[in-house]
KEKE-3310 file (N, C-alpha, C; in steps of 0.2 Angstrom, whole numbers, plus 5000, padded with zeros to 4 digits):
npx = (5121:5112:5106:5096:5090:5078:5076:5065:5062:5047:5034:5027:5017:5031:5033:5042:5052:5060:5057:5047:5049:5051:5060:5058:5061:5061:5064:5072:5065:5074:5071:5063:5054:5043:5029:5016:5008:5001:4995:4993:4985:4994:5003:5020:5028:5044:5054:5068:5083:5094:5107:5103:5098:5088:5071:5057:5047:5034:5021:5006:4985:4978:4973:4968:4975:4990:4990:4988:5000:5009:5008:5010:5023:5028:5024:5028:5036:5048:5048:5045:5049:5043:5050:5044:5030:5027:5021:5020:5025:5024:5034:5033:5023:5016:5000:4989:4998:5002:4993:4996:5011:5005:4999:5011:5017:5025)
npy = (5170:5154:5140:5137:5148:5162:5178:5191:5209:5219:5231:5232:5237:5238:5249:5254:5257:5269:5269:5260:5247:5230:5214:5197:5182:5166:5151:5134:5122:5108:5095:5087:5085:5078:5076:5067:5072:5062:5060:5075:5080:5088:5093:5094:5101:5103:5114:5111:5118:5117:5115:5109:5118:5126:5130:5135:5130:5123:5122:5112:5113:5109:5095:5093:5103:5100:5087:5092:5100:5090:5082:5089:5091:5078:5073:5085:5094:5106:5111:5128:5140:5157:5165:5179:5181:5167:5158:5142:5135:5128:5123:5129:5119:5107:5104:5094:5084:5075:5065:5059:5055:5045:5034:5031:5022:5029)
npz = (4899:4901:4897:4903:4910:4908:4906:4905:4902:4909:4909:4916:4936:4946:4955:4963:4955:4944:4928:4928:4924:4928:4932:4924:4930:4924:4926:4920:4927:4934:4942:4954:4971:4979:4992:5003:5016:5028:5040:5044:5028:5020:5008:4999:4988:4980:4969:4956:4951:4936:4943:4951:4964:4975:4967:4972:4985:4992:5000:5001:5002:4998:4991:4977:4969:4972:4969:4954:4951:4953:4943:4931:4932:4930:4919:4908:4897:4891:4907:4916:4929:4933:4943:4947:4945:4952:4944:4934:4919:4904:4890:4873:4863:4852:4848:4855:4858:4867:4868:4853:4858:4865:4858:4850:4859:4865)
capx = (5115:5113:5098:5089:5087:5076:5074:5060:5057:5040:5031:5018:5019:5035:5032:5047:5057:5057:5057:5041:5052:5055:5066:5053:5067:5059:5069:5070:5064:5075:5072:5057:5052:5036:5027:5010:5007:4993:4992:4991:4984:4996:5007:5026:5033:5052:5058:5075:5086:5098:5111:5102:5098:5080:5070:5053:5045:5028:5014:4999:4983:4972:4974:4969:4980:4994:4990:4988:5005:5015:5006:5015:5030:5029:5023:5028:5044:5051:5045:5048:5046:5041:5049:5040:5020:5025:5017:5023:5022:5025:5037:5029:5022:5012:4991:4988:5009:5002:4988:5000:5014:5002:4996:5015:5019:5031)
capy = (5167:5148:5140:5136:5152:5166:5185:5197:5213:5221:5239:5231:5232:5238:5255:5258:5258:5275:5268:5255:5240:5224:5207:5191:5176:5162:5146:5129:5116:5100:5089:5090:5082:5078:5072:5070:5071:5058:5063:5082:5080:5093:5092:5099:5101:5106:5113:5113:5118:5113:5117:5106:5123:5126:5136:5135:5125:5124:5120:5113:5109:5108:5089:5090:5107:5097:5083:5097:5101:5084:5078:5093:5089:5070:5073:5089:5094:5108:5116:5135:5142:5160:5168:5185:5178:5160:5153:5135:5133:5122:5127:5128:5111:5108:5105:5088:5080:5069:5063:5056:5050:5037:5031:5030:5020:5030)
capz = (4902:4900:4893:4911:4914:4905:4910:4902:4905:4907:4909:4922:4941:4948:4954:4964:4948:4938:4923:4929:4923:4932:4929:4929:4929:4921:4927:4920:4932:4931:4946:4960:4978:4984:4997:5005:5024:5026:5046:5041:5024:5015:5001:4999:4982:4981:4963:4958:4943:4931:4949:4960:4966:4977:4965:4976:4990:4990:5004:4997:5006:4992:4986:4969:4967:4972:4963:4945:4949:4952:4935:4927:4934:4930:4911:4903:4898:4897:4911:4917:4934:4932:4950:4948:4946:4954:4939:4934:4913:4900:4886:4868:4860:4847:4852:4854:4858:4872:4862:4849:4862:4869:4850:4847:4864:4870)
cpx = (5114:5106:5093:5087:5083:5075:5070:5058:5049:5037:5027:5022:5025:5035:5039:5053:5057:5053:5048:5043:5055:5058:5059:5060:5059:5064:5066:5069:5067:5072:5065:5058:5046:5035:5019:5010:5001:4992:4989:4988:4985:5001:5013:5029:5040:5053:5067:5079:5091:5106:5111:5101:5090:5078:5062:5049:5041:5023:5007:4995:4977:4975:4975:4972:4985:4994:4991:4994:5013:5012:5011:5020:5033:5029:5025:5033:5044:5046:5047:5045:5048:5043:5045:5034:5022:5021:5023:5023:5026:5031:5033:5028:5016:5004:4993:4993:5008:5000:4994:5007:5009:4999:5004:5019:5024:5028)
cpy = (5160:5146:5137:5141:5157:5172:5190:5202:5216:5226:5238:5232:5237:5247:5257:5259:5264:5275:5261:5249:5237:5219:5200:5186:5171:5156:5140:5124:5110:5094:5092:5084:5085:5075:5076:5067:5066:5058:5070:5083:5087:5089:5098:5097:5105:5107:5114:5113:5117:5109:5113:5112:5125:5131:5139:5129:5127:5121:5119:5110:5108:5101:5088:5097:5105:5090:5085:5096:5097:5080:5083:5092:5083:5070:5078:5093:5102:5112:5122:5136:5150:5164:5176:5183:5170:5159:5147:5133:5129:5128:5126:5123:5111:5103:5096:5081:5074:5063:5057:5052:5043:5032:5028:5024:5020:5031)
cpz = (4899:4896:4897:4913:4906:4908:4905:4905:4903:4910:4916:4931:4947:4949:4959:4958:4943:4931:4921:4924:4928:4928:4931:4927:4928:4921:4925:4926:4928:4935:4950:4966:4977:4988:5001:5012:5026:5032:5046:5036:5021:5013:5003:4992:4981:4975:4964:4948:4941:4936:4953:4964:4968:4972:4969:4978:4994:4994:5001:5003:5004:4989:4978:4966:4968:4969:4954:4944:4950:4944:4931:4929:4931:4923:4905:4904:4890:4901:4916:4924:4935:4939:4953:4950:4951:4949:4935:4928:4909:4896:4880:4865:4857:4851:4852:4855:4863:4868:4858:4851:4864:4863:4849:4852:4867:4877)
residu = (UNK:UNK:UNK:UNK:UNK:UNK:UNK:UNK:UNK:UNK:UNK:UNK:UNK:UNK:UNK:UNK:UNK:UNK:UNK:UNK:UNK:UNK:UNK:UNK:UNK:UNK:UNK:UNK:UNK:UNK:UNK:UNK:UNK:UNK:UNK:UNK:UNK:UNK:UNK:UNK:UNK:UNK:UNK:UNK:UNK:UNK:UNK:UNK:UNK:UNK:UNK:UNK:UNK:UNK:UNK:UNK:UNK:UNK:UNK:UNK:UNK:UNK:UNK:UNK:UNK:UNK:UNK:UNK:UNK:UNK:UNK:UNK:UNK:UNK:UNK:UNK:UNK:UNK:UNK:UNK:UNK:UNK:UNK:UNK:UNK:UNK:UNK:UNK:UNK:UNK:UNK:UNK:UNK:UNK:UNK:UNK:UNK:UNK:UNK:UNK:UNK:UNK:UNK:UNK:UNK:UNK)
# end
């Protein structure tokens, strides 16, 4: 297993399974697409991993939920895409790591 990808299992959830264990994949996001429809006014964000490989592709029609999650994308590294829950998170970073980039001027 490479180090874009992650697999946890967990007791929660999966009732066709005897053993009530499933697989969440947790993939690194390398690359994205966006875009906003300013006739339609939705948002499309495309992730992709380390493959160049789609890992989800994303209809937004809430503006400032699709603005949350191009910030996350643009600013915070590394970033994991959770295929089980679709959830979209950070890797672990010490409190404050931005904070102290922009003091540093990087």
């Amino acid at each position: 297993m490479g180090l874009d990808s992650l697999t946890t299992k967990s007791n929660e959830g999966d009732f066709d399974n005897p053993q009530n264990e499933f697989l969440m994949a947790n993939i690194l996001v390398t690359s994205y697409y966006s875009r906003w429809d300013l006739k339609e006014h939705k948002g499309r964000i495309a992730m992709y991993d380390s493959s160049n490989q789609l890992i989800e592709n994303h209809l937004f029609s809430d503006p400032a939920e699709f603005q949350a999650v191009v910030s996350m994308l643009r600013n915070e590294k590394p970033l994991w895409y959770d295929t089980q829950v679709q959830h979209l998170r950070t890797g672990s970073e010490p409190v404050g790591e931005g904070e102290n980039r922009m003091h540093e001027g990087v």
